[in-house]
SELUMKE-720357 format. One record per residue (C-alpha): x, y negated, z; residue in one letter. Coordinates in steps of 0.05 Angstrom, whole numbers. Layout:
% SELUMKE-720357
<node><east>X</east><north>Y</north><up>Z</up><type>a</type></node>
...
//
This chain:
% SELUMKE-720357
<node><east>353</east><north>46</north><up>-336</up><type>x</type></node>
<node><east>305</east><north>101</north><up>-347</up><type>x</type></node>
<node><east>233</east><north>104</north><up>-311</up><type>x</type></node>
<node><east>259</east><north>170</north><up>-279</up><type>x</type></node>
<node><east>320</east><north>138</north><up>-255</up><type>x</type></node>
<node><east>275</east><north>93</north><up>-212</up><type>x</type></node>
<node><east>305</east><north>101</north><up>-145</up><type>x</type></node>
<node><east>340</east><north>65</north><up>-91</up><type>x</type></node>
<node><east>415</east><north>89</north><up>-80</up><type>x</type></node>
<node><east>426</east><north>110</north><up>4</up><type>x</type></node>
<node><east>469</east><north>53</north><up>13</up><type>x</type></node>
<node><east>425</east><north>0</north><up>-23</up><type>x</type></node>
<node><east>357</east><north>16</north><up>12</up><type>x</type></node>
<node><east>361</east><north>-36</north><up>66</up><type>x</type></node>
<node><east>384</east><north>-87</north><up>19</up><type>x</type></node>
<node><east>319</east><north>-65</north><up>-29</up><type>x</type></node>
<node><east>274</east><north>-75</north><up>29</up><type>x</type></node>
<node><east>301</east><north>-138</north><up>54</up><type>x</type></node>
<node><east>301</east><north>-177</north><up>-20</up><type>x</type></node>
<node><east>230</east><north>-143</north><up>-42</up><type>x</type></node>
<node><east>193</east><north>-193</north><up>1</up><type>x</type></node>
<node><east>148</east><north>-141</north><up>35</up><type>x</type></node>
<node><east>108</east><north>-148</north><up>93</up><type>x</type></node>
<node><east>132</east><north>-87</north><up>118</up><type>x</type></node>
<node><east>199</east><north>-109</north><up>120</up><type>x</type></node>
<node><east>182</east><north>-142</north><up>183</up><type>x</type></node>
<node><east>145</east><north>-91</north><up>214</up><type>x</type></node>
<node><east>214</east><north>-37</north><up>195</up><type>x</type></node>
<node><east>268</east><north>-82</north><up>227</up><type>x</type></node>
<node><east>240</east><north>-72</north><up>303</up><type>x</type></node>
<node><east>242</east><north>-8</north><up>301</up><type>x</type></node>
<node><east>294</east><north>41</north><up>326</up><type>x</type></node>
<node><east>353</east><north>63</north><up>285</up><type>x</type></node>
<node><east>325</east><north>127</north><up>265</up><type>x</type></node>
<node><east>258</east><north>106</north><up>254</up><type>x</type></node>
<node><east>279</east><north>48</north><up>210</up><type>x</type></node>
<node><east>319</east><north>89</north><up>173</up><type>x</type></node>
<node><east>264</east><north>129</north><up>160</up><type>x</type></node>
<node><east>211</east><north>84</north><up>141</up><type>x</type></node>
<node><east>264</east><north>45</north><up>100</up><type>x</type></node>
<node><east>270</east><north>117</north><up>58</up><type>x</type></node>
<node><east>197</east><north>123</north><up>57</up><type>x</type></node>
<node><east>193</east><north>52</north><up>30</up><type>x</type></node>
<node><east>247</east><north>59</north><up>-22</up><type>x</type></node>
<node><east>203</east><north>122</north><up>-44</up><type>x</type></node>
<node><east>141</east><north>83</north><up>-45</up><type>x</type></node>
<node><east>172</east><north>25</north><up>-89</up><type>x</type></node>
<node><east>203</east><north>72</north><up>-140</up><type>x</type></node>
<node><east>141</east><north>111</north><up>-158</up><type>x</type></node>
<node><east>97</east><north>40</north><up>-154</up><type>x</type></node>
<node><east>154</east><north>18</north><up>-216</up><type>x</type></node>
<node><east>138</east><north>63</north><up>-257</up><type>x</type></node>
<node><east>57</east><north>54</north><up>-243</up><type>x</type></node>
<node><east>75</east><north>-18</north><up>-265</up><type>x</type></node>
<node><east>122</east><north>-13</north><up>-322</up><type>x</type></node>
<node><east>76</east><north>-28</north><up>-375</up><type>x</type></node>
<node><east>131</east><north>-42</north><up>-429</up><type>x</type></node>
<node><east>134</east><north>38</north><up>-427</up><type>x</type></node>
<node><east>90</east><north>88</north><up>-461</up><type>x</type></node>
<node><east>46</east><north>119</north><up>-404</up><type>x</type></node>
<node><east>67</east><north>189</north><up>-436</up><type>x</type></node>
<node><east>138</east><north>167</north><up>-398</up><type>x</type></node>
<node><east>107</east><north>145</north><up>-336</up><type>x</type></node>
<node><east>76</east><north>205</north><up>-336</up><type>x</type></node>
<node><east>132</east><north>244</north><up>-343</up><type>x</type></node>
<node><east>167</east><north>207</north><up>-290</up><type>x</type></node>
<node><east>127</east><north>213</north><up>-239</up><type>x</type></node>
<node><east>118</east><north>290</north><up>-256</up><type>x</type></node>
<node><east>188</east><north>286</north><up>-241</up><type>x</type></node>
<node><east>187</east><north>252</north><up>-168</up><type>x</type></node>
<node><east>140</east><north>308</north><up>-161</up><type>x</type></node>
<node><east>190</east><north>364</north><up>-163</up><type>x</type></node>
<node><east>245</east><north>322</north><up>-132</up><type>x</type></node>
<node><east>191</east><north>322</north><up>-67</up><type>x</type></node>
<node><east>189</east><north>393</north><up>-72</up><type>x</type></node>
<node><east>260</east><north>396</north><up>-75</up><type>x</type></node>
<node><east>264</east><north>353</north><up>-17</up><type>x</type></node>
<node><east>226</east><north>421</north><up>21</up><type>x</type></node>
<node><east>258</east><north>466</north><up>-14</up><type>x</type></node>
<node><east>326</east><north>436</north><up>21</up><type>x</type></node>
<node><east>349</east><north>422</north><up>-50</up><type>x</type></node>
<node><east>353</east><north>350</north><up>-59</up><type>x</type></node>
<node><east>386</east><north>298</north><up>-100</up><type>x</type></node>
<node><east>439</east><north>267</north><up>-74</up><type>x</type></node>
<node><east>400</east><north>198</north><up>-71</up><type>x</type></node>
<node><east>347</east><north>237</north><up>-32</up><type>x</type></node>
<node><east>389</east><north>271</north><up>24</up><type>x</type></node>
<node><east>376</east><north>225</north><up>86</up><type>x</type></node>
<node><east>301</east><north>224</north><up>57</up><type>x</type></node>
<node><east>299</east><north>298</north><up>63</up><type>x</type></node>
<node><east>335</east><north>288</north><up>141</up><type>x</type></node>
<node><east>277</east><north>250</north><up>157</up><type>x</type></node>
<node><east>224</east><north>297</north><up>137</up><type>x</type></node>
<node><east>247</east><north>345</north><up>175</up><type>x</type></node>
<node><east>268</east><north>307</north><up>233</up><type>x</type></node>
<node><east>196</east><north>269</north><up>229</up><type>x</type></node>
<node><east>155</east><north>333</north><up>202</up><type>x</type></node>
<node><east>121</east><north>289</north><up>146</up><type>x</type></node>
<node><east>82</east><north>327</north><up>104</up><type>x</type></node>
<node><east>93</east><north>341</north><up>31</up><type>x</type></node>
<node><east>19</east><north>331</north><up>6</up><type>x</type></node>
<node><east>17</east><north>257</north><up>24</up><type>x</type></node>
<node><east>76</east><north>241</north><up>-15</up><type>x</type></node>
<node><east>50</east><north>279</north><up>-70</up><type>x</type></node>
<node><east>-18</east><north>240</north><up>-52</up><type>x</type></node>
<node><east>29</east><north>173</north><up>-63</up><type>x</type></node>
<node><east>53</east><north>197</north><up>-133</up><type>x</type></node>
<node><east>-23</east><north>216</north><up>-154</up><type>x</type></node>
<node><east>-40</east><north>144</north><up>-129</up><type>x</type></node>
<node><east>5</east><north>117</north><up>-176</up><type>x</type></node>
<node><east>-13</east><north>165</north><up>-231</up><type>x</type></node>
<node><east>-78</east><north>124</north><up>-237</up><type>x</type></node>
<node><east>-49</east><north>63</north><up>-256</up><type>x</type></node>
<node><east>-5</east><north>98</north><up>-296</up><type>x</type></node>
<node><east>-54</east><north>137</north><up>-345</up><type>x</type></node>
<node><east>-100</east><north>83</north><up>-354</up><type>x</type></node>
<node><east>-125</east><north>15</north><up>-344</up><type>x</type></node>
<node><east>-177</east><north>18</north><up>-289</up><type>x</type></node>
<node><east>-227</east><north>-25</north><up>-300</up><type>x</type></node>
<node><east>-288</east><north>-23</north><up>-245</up><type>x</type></node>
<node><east>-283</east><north>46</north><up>-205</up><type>x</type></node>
<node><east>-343</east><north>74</north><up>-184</up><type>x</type></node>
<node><east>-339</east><north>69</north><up>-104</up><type>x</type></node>
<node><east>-315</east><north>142</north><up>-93</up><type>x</type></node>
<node><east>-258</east><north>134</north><up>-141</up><type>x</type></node>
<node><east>-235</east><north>64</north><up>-108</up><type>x</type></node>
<node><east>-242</east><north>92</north><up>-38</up><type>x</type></node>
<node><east>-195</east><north>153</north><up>-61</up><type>x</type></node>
<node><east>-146</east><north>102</north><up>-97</up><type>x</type></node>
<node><east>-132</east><north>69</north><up>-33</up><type>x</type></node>
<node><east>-123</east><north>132</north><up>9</up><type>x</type></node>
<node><east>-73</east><north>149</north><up>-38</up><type>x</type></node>
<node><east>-36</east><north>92</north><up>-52</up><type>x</type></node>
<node><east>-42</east><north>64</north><up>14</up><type>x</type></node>
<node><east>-78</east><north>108</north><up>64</up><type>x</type></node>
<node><east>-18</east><north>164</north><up>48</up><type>x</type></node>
<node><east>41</east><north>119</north><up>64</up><type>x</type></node>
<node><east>9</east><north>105</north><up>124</up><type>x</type></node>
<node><east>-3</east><north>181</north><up>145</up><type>x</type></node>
<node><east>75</east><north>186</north><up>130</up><type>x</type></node>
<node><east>91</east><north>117</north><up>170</up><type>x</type></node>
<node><east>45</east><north>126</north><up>238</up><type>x</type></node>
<node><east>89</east><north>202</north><up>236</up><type>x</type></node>
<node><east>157</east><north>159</north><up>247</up><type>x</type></node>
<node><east>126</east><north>112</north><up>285</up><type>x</type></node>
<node><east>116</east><north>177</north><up>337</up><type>x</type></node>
<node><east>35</east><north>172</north><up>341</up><type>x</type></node>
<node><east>-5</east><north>231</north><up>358</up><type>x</type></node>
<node><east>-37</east><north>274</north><up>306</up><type>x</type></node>
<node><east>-106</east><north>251</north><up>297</up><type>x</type></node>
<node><east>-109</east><north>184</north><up>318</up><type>x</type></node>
<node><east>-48</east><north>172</north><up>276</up><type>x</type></node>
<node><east>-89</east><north>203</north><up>225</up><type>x</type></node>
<node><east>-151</east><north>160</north><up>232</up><type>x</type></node>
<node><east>-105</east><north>94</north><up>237</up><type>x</type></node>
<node><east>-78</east><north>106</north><up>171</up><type>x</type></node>
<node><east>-142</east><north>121</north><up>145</up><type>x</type></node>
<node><east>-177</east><north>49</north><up>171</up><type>x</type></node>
<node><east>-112</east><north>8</north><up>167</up><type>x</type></node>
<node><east>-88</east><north>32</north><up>96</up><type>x</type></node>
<node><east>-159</east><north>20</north><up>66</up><type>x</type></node>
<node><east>-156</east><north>-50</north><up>107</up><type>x</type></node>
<node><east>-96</east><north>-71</north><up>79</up><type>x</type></node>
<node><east>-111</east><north>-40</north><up>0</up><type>x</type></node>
<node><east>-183</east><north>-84</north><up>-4</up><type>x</type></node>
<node><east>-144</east><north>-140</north><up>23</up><type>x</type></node>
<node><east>-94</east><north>-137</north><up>-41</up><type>x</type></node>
<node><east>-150</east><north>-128</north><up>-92</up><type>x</type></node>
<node><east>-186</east><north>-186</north><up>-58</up><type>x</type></node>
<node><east>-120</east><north>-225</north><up>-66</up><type>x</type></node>
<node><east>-99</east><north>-216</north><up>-128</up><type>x</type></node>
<node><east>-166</east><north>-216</north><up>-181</up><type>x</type></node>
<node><east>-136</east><north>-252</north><up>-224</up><type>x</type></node>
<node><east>-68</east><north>-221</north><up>-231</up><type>x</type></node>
<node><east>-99</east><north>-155</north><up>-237</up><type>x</type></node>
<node><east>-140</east><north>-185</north><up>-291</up><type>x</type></node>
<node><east>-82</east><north>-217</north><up>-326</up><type>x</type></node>
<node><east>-59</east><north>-140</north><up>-333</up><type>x</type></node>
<node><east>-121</east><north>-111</north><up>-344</up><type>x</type></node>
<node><east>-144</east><north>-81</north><up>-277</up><type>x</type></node>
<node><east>-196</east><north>-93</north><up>-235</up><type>x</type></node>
<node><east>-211</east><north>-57</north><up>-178</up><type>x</type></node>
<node><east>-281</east><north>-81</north><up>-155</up><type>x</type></node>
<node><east>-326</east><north>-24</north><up>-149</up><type>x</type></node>
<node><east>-375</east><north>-18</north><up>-201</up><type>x</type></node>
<node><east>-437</east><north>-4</north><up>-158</up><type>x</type></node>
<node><east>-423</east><north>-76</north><up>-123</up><type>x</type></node>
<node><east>-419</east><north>-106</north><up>-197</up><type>x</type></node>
<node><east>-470</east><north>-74</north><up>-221</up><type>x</type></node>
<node><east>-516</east><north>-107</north><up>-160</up><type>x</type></node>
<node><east>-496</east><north>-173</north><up>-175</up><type>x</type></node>
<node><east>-509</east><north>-160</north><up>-260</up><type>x</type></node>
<node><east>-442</east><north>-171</north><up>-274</up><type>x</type></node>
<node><east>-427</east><north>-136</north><up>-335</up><type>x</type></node>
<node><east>-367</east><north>-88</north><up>-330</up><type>x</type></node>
<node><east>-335</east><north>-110</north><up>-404</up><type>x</type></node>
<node><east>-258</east><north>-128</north><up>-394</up><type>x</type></node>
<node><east>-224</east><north>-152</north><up>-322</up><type>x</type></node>
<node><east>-225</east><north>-228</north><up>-349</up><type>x</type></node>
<node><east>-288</east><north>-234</north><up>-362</up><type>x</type></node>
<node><east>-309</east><north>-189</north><up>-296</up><type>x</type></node>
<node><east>-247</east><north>-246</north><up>-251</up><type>x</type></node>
<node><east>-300</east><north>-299</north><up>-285</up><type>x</type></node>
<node><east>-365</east><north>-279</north><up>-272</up><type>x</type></node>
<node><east>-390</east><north>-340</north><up>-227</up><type>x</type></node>
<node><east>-422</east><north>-279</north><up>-183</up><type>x</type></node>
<node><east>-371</east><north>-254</north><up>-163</up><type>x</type></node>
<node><east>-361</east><north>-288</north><up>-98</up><type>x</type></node>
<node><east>-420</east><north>-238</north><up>-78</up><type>x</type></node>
<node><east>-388</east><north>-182</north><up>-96</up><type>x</type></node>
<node><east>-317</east><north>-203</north><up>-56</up><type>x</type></node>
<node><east>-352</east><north>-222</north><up>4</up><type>x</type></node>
<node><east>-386</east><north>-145</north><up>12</up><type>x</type></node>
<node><east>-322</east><north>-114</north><up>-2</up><type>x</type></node>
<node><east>-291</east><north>-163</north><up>48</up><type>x</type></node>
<node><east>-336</east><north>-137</north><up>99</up><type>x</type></node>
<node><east>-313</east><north>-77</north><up>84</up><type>x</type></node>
<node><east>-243</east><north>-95</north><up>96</up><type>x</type></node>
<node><east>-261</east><north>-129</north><up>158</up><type>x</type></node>
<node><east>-297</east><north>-62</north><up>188</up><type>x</type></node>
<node><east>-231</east><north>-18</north><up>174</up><type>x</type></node>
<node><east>-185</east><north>-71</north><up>208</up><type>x</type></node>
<node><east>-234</east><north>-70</north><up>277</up><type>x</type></node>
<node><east>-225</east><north>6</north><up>274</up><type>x</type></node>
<node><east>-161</east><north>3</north><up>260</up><type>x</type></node>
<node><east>-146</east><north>-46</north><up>322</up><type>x</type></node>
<node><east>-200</east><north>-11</north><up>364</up><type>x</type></node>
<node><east>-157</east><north>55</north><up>347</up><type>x</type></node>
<node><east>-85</east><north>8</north><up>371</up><type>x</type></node>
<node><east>-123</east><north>-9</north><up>433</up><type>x</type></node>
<node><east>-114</east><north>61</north><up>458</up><type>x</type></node>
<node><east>-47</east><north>86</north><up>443</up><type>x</type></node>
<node><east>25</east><north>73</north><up>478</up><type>x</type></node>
<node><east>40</east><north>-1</north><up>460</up><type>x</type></node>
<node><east>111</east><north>35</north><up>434</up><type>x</type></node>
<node><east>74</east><north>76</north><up>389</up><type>x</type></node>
<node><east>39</east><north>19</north><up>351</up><type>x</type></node>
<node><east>74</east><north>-49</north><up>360</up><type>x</type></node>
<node><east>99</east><north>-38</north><up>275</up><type>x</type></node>
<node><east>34</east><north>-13</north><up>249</up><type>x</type></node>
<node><east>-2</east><north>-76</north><up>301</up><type>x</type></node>
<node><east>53</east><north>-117</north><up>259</up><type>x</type></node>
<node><east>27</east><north>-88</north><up>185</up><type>x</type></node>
<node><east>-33</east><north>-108</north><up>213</up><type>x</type></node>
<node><east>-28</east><north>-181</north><up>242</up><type>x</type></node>
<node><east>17</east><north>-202</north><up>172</up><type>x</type></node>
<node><east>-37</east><north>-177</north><up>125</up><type>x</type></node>
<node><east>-97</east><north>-208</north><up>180</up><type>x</type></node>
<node><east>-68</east><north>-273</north><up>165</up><type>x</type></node>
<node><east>-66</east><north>-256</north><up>82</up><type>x</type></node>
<node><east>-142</east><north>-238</north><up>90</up><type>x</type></node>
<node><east>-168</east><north>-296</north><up>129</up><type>x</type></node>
<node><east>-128</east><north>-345</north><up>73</up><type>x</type></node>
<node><east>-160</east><north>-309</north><up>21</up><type>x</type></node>
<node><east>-223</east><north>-318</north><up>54</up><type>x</type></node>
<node><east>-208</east><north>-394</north><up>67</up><type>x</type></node>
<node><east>-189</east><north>-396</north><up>-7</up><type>x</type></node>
<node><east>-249</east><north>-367</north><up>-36</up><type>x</type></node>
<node><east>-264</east><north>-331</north><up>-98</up><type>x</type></node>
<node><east>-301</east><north>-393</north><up>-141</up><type>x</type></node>
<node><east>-258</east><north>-405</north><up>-198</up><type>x</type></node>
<node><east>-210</east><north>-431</north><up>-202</up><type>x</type></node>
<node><east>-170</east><north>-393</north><up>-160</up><type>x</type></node>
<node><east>-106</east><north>-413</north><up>-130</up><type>x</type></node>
<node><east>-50</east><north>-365</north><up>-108</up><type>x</type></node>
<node><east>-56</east><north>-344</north><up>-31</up><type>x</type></node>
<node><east>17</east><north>-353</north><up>2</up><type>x</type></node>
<node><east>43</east><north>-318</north><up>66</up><type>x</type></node>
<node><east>60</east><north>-373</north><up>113</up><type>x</type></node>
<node><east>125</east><north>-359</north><up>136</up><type>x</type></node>
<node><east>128</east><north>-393</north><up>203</up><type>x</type></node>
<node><east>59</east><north>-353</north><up>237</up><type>x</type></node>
<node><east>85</east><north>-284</north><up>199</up><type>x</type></node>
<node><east>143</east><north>-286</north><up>233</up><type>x</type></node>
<node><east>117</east><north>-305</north><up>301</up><type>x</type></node>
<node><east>67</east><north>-244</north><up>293</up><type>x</type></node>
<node><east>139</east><north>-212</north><up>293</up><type>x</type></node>
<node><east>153</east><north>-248</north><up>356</up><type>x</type></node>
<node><east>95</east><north>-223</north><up>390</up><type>x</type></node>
<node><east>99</east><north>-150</north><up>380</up><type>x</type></node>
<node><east>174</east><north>-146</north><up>383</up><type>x</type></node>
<node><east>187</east><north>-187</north><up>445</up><type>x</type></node>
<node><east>130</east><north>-174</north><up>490</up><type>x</type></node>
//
């Protein structure tokens, strides 16, 4: 299949999301029908453009080009001109009134990864990465979920940066086995770790310093997130309070695991994820 073909037929999208072994799939199925069809569109977006980020068997000249082209299929999602694979997408912006610039913000996101091997942002770059790559979705998301403007605004902002440092915390090493690393370089650069390659960088024996400032980080934008939660209509937030309880439990095991080498990888235990579900669904 061609990179640019990378997207999720209308009647496969629920099937995508329930075999892709996301967290989010939990969060999706508690919603309302309309709702969950929507974020299961969103999601199916979100996965096609991360594909091509990841497809490193292809020249990034063809990435490129692909996501150029989910570019002007978004625009003609707005223009009322879709694809056909793209029609109840384009329903739900309407019918949700999500914004144009952060799926274009998604695609940029992706772009990154796709023109280049990053290899130690400086902070500012990092901190943009994960607005758009995360942060974005969840401007689009807390729009379906029916949250007002700017706190809806400000919860994607805390909990999409909470839930992007808790991947890169996660997964050093399988960034580093294809040759990423996401730690900022100011951090590194405090600790004298020398930014050479992401192998050398996942075994630096000082870099449990560096993970345990950017995990403080992490654990600052998930109190604001919940502090944010707190105030709103229980009906508003019981997904996004899902996101966040499923990828709590990720961060405190990666804490618990540490980041001494070696390194084992963190699972999701399936019995406590799904009574998070419980929780928020049922009471």
């Amino acid at each position: 299949m061609a990179v640019s073909n990378l997207v999720v037929d209308d009647n496969e999208i629920d099937a995508a999301a329930a075999t892709s072994g996301s967290s989010f799939y939990l969060a999706m199925r508690i919603l309302p029908a309309a709702q969950r069809d929507a974020m299961y569109q969103v999601y199916a977006f979100c996965r096609a453009v991360d594909d091509i980020a990841d497809s490193d068997d292809i020249p990034r000249a063809e990435r490129s080009a692909a996501l150029d082209q989910w570019r002007a299929d978004i625009d003609a999602c707005y223009a009322g001109q879709p694809r056909a694979s793209l029609r109840a997408l384009t329903r739900h912006i309407h019918t949700f009134h999500l914004q144009r610039e952060d799926f274009h913000a998604m695609i940029d996101g992706m772009a990154m990864d796709a023109a280049a091997d990053i290899c130690a942002p400086d902070d500012a770059t990092l901190d943009l990465y994960c607005d758009r790559v995360a942060s974005a979705a969840g401007r689009l998301s807390v729009r379906i979920f029916g949250m007002r403007e700017e706190p809806g605004r400000l919860l994607a902002h805390h909990l999409g940066r909470a839930l992007q440092l808790t991947n890169i915390l996660r997964d050093i090493d399988e960034d580093a086995g294809i040759n990423r690393c996401y730690l900022p370089r100011e951090l590194l650069a405090r600790e004298g770790i020398a930014i050479t390659n992401p192998t050398q960088i996942a075994d630096d024996p000082l870099l449990p310093r560096v993970c345990a400032t950017l995990a403080e980080r992490a654990r600052q934008h998930f109190a604001a997130s919940d502090a944010i939660m707190d105030r709103e209509p229980r009906a508003h937030v019981r997904a996004p309070r899902i996101m966040s309880g499923v990828y709590r439990v990720l961060f405190e095991r990666t804490l618990e695991r540490g980041f001494d080498i070696p390194r084992t990888k963190v699972r999701k235990p399936k019995l406590r994820l799904l009574l998070i579900v419980a929780r928020y669904a049922l009471f």
